[in-house]
Each structure stands twice: as structure tokens, then as C-alpha cells.
C-alpha positions, -999 to 999 in steps of 0.1 A, spaced: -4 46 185 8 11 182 44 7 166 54 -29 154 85 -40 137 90 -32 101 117 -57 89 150 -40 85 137 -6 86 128 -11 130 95 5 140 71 18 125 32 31 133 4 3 128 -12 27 107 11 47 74 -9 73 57 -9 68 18 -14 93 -11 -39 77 -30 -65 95 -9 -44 133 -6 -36 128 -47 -74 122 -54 -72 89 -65 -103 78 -42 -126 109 -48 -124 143 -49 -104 167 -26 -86 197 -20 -52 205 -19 -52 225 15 -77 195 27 -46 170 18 -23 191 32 -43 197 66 -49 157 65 -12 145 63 -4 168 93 -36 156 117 -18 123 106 11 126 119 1 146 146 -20 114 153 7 91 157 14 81 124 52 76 114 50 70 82 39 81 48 36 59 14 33 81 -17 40 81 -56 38 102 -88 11 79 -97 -15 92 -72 -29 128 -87 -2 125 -110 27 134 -82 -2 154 -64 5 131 -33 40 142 -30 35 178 -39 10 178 -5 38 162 11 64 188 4 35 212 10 30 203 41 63 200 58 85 222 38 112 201 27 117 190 62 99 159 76 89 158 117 112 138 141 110 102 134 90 105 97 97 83 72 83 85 40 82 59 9 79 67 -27 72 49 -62 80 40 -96 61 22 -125 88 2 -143 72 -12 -170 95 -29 -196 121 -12 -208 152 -21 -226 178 -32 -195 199 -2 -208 172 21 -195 165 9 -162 192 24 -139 184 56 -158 147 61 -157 150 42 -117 173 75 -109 154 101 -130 119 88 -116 137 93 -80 150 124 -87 114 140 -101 99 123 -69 125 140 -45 117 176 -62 81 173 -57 88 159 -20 116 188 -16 134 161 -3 170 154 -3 161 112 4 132 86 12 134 55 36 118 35 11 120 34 -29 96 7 -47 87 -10 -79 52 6 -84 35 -21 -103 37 -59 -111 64 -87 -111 54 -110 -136 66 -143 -154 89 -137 -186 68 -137 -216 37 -125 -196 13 -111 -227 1 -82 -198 18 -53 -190 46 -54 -162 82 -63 -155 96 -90 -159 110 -115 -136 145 -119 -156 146 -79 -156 138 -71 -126 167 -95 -115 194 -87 -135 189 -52 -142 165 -36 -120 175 -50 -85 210 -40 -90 197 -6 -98 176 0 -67 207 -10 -44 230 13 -57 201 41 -52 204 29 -18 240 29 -12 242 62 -26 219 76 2 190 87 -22 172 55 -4 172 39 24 157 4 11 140 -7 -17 104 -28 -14 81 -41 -42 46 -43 -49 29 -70 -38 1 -72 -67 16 -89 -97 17 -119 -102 19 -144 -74 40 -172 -92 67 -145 -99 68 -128 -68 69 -156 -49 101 -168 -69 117 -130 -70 109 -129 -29 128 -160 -26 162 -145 -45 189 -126 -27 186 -101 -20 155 -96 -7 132 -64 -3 131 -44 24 94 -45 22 64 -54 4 30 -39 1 7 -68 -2 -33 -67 -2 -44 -67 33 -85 -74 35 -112 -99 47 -119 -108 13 -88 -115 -3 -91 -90 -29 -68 -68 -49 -99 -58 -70 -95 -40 -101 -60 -44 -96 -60 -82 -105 -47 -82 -142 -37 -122 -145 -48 -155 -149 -42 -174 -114 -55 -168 -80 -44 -134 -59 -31 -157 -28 -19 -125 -6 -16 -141 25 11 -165 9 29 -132 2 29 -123 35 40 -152 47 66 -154 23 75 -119 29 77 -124 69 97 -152 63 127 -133 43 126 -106 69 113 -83 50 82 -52 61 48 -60 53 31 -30 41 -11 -40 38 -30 -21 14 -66 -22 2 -80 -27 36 -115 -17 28 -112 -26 -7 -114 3 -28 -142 11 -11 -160 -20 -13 -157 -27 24 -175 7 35 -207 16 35 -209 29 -2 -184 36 -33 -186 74 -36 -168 72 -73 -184 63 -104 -179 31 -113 -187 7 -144 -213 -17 -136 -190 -46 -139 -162 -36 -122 -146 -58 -98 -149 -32 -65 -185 -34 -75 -186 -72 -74 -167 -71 -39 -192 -45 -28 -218 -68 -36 -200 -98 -21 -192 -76 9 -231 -73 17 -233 -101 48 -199 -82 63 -220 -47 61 -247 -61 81 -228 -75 107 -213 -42 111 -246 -25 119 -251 -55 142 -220 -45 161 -227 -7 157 -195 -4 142 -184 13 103 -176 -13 79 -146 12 71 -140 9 111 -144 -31 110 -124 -36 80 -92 -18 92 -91 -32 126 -95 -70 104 -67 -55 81 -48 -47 114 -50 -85 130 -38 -98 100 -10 -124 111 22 -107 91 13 -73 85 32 -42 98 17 -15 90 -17 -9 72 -21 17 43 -48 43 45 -59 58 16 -83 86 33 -88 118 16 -96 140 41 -94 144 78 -130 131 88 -119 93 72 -87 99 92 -101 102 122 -125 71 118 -89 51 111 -73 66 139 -103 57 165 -103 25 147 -69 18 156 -72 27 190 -98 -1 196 -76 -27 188 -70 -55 162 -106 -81 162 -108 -111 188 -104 -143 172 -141 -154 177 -156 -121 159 -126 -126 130 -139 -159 125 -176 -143 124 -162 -125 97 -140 -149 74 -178 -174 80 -199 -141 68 -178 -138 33 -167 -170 28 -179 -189 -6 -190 -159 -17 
């Protein structure tokens, strides 16, 4: 498999395997199925894997430690998460370190490579939920370094899906993250993660990111779903994967013009995507794996059929 450079962190696989897809979050599996998935990933050439108590409530991790042991192949790295939130600054370094700690346990893990903010940056006085800027920065920051300098990190990164306004202020303050995971598709979309007023603008991120040196992790590359061939969760009729599903409809066809998946198309878009390191696969089983890893293997898109695609979605 490809490697490319991962900011301060070297080289890493084009492709990381995330737990959203072992820890159930995109539709039902098994536990010996995640297990057995996160193996054939690695045994595929992945290098890294991107996890957090969040997904299957800390399912994704417990697959993790499952599958290894407690001790991670030659040359695996692995990342890990924490929802914040807003607590009093008093609380930060200690539910930063307990959150670690918990995460480390279920990993059977003595460290992680990466450690991030699991959630969104956004302006003081934001009415939504997340944390905020002046927090983060004075009291949350601080507390990721010394994780790090203790050894129970190797870096810290953020979430790229707050909001853009304040990460694009806390991206510009020393120091910077390690890395980022910023939404990484051909339409743009965070989906039902978009929780604010003003446009998503991801590829500013990722410029922004690049620009401070820091990893660019790309997530959502088919969109929740809405950049395959069919949702297979239930979903409200008004939720926003469904509206990108529906918006999606002139990239579908064009897939079965080129005989290609949409899931296949989408990540190999995701992969061509000027800044992005690695892209984050949320498959939930070994078949979706494998589509990703013979996606990869073809290549990132020419610029003509990109362009086909940016012309299929656009205004829509």
C-alpha cells in the first residue's frame, strides 16, 4: 500500500482503519467479525488504526485489544478519542487523563500515537454543545501536551468538524496539532454531523492544517453512506445523509457508467484529495474492506474524471 507523510508523526498508510464500522456505529456486526476485520487490515497494508469509546460505546477499542493482545504488529500505530464537552477548566486535565486511562484498558495498551479532542471547537458563547475556543486554549491544550510528554501519547490532533471560524483561529495558535481529521468527500459534507450556522468549508481546513504541518486525517469519504449504493441503517426521512444520498444520485450513475462502486469511486476521490494523508474507513466487516483495499490499489482519480465528478454534484 501507498504510505505518504503524516505531519510530524512520518509515514503512514493511505488508508487507516477506523472503529466506527468494528464498534457498530455504521450497522450491525459481530465481535469476532471486527476482530477478524482489523487483522485482514493490517495484514492488508494498513498502518494505522483510529478508534474511540464513542464508537459501540468503547466496542472499537475492546476489538482492538481483542485482536492483538495488548501488543500492536511492527510499525502499528493507533489513535484514540475524547468528547470534551464543557467542563469547568478545573476538570479538564482530570477527565483528559481518566478518559485516556479507560481508553488504554480497553486497548490493553500501555500508550497511543495519537490522542484527540473527539468533538467540536467552537466560538465562546456558542448556544450548541462543544468546547470552547478560550478552553480549549488555556486549559485543554496544555493538558494534552503533558499527556504527551508523559509518554501516554505520542501527539495530540483535533477534530476537524466544529466549527470552522474557530478552528481555523485554534489551527493558527501555537502549538499546533499533530493532526486533524477533517471531512474528506466529493460533496463537501460532514452530514449529520454539521451542528452550526455557517458553511462546513473542509478543504480550507485542510489547507490550513497542511500549512501548520500538521497530518491530515480524511473522514466521511462516502458520506455516511450516502456515497454508496444504499444506506443499510434506518434513517429519519429528513436526515441530512439522506439529502446527500439524494444529492449523490448523478455521482451513482456515473459510477455504473464506469463499472465502478460508488463506495469504490468515492474513496479513490477521498484519496486524490490535495492535503489529505490518510483516509478513514469506517467498514464493518471484511467484505467492505476488501472493496477499500482494491480501491486503493487502483489509484487516486485522473484529473479529467475528478472534474467529471465535482461537474456531476455541483449546484446540487
Amino acid at each position: 500500500m501507498e504510505t505518504r507523510p503524516f505531519g510530524p508523526l512520518g509515514m503512514v498508510s493511505a488508508l487507516t482503519l477506523g472503529g466506527g464500522g468494528t464498534g457498530g456505529v455504521w450497522g450491525a456486526t459481530t465481535r469476532d467479525e471486527a476482530v477478524a476485520t482489523v487483522r485482514a487490515a493490517v495484514d492488508g497494508g494498513i498502518d494505522f488504526l483510529d478508534v474511540a469509546p464513542g464508537y459501540g460505546d468503547g466496542e472499537a477499542e475492546r476489538v482492538v485489544g481483542e485482536a492483538f493482545g495488548g501488543r500492536l504488529p511492527d510499525g502499528v500505530r493507533i489513535s484514540t478519542k475524547h468528547h470534551l464537552g464543557n467542563p469547568p477548566a478545573g476538570e479538564v486535565a482530570g477527565a483528559l487523563r481518566a478518559a485516556l486511562a479507560a481508553s488504554l484498558e480497553r486497548l490493553r495498551l500501555e500508550r497511543v500515537d495519537l490522542f484527540f479532542l473527539h468533538g467540536m471547537v467552537v466560538p465562546d458563547g456558542f448556544a450548541g454543545r462543544g468546547t470552547p475556543r478560550s478552553l480549549f486554549a488555556e486549559t485543554a491544550r496544555p493538558a494534552f501536551e503533558a499527556l504527551a510528554a508523559e509518554g501516554l501519547s505520542g501527539a495530540w490532533g483535533l477534530s476537524g468538524v466544529g466549527v470552522p471560524t474557530a478552528l481555523l483561529e485554534t489551527l493558527a495558535e501555537d502549538p499546533p496539532p499533530a493532526a486533524i481529521q477533517c471531512v474528506a468527500n466529493l460533496l463537501d459534507s460532514p452530514g449529520g454531523m454539521k451542528a452550526y450556522d455557517e458553511p462546513p468549508r473542509p478543504r480550507a481546513l485542510i489547507a490550513a492544517a497542511t500549512a501548520r504541518g500538521a497530518g491530515v486525517m480524511g473522514i466521511r469519504a462516502v458520506q455516511a453512506g450516502a456515497l454508496t449504493d444504499a444506506i443499510d441503517r434506518e434513517l429519519p426521512p429528513d436526515h441530512a445523509e439522506l439529502a446527500d444520498f439524494r444529492r449523490a444520485a448523478p455521482f451513482r450513475a456515473l459510477a455504473r457508467e464506469l463499472g465502478e462502486s460508488p463506495a469504490s469511486l468515492a474513496h479513490r476521490y477521498a484519496l486524490g484529495m490535495e492535503g489529505v494523508s490518510t483516509v478513514v474507513l469506517g467498514v464493518k466487516n471484511r467484505a467492505e474492506l476488501a472493496e477499500c483495499l482494491a480501491a486503493e490499489a487502483r489509484g487516486p482519480l485522473g484529473a479529467e474524471l475528478t472534474a467529471r465528478i465535482d461537474a456531476a454534484v455541483a449546484g446540487r
